[in-house]
N, C-alpha and C positions, 0 to 999 in steps of 0.2 A: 503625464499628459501635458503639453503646450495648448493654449486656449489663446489663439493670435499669434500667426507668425508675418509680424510686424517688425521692425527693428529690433525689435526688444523680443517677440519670440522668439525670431530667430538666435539669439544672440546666447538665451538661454538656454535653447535646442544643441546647439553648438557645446557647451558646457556639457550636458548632461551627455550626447553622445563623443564627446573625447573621455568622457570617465566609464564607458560598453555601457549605460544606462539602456535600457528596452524604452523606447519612446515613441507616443502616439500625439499624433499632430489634429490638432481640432480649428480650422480652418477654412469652411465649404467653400467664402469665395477666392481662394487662393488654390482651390483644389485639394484642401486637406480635409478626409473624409470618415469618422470612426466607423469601425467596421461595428454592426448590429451586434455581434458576436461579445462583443467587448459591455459586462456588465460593471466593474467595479474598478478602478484606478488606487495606489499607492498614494502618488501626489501629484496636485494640480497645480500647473502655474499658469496662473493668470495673467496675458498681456495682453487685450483687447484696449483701445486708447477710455476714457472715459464718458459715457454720454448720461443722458435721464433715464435709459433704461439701462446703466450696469448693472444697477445692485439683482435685477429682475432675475437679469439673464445670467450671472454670476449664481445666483438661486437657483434657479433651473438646473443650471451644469453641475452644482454639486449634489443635488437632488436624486440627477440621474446617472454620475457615476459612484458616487458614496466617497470621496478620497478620506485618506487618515487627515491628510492634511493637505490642506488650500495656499500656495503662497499668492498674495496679489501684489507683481510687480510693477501695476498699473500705477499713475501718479489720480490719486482722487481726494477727495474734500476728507476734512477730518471727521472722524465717526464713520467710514464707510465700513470699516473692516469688522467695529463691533457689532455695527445692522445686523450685517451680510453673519456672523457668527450666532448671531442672537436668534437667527432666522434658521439658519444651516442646521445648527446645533451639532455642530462637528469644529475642529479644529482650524481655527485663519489668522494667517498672520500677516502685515503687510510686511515688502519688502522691496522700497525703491530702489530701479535703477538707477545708476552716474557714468558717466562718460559722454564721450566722443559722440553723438548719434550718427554721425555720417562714416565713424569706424568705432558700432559697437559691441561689434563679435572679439575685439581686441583690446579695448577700453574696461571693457565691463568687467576686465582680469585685474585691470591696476588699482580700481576705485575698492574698497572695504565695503560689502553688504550688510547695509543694516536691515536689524529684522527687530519687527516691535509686535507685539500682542503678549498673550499669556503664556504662562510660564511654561504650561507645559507645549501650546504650540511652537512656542521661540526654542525650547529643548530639542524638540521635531527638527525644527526648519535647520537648525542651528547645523545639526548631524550630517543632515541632509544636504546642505550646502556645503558642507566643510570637506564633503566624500566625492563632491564633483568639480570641488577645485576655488571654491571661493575664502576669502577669508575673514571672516565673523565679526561683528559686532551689534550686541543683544544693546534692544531700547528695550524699559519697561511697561510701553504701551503700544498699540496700534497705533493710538493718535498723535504719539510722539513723533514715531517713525513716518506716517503721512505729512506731518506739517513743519518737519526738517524739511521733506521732500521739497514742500512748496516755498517756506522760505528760502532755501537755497536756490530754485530758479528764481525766484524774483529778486535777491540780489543781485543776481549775474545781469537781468534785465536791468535795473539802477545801474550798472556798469556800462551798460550800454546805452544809456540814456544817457549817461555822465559824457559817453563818448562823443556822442551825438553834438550834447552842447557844445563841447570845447571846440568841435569841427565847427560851428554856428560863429563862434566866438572869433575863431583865427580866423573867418570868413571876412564877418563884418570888419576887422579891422585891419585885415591883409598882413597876418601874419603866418610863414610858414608853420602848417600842425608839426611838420619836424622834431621844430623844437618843441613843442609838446612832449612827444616821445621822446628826446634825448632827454628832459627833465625829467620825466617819471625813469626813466630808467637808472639815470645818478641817484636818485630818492631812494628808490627798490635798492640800489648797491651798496647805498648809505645804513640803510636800515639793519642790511644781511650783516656790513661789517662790523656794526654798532651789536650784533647778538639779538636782531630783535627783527626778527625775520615777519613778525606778526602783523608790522608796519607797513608792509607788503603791498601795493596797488596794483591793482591787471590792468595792463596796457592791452588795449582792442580796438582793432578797425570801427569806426562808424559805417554802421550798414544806412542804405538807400530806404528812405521810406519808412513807414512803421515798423516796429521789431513784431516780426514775426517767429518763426523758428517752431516745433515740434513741440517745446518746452520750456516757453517763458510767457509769452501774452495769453496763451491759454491757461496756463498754468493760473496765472494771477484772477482768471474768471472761478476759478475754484476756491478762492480765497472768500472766506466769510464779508460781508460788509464793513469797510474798514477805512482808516486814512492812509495805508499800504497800499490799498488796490485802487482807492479813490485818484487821489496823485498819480501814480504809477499811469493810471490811463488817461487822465487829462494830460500828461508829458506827451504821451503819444499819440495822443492826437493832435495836439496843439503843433507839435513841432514838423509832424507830418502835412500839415495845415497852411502852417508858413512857409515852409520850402515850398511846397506845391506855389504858393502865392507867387513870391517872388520868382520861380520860372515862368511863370504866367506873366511879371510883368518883364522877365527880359526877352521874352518870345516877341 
């Protein structure tokens, strides 16, 4: 059973129907409907996005279809998965998506799934994923596997923030960002040649405006109180702030 056919259920839907999987879609306002008839499910993946009432409604669902096992593909706060398992008292494991969101029916093949919880739910999920096509990688915890999740968007957001400024930077002083990009790219070819590919920088456009995105600024509201999240959001508003200013005063 799919729970959210969002980016991510879809994506997973897709998976499980290329491997003949029997799959039931749980979605009212998309039109996807279980049939009454339908008392018990194998296993549940969960991609509904995160709000204050997941863990509820997450309980609810596994309540009323019983699964062996629960994945949550959801990106949520650390400790959700043990709640929700502490409460369920059935098998959960988290299991964040990676890739492309704007191509992630075809991304979500190239990235490695990791799955974190207990041993024997990560045994489960592990199967279970490996039989519809993905390729495995077991964390020791739920919480491990959620706050990869979240550190890993909010670097990519510092990456973009970083991007931000250098545009700021070549602004104020009228230099082509070009060369930005021809730098970081000899750097990146420097590093590859040198055996130390680790050294590695991501060159990215500066987006317009605050970084928005499915999975970075919210993501980072997820993040416990911290000088991570702290920072990260006075960057972005600050810098969203002064652009805004300065068009206002060449207007």
């Amino acid at each position: 059973m799919i729970v959210g056919m969002g980016k991510v259920g879809t994506a997973i839907a897709e998976m499980e129907k290329a491997a003949k999987s029997f799959v039931l879609l749980d979605d009212p306002l998309c039109g996807h409907v279980v049939p009454d008839s339908v008392k018990r499910v194998q296993i549940m993946h969960i991609c509904i996005p995160y709000t204050t009432s997941f863990v509820r409604t997450v309980n609810s669902k596994v309540r009323k279809w019983k699964p062996m096992l629960t994945i949550i593909h959801s990106t949520v706060p650390c400790g959700t998965t043990e709640k929700i398992e502490k409460a369920v008292k059935r098998a959960v494991v988290h299991s964040p998506v990676r890739g492309q969101h704007n191509d992630l029916v075809r991304s979500v093949k190239i990235f490695r799934k990791i799955v974190g919880g207990n041993k024997v739910g990560v045994t489960m999920a592990e199967n279970h994923l490996r039989n519809i096509g993905f390729d495995v990688v077991k964390f020791p915890s739920a919480r491990a596997a959620e706050l990869a999740k979240l550190i890993s968007t909010t670097q990519f957001g510092w990456s973009i923030l970083m991007a931000k400024e250098t545009k700021a930077l070549c602004d104020f002083f009228r230099v082509d960002p070009i060369y930005m990009k021809i730098e970081a790219i000899s750097y990146n070819e420097g590093y590859e040649a040198a055996g130390l590919p680790k050294f590695r920088r991501p060159i990215l456009k500066p987006p317009e405006g605050k970084i928005g995105g499915s999975c970075v600024s919210q993501n980072v509201d997820l993040l416990p109180d911290c000088m991570l999240k702290d920072v990260f959001k006075i960057l972005n508003e600050s810098r969203t702030k002064k652009i805004r200013i300065q068009k206002e005063k060449k207007s």
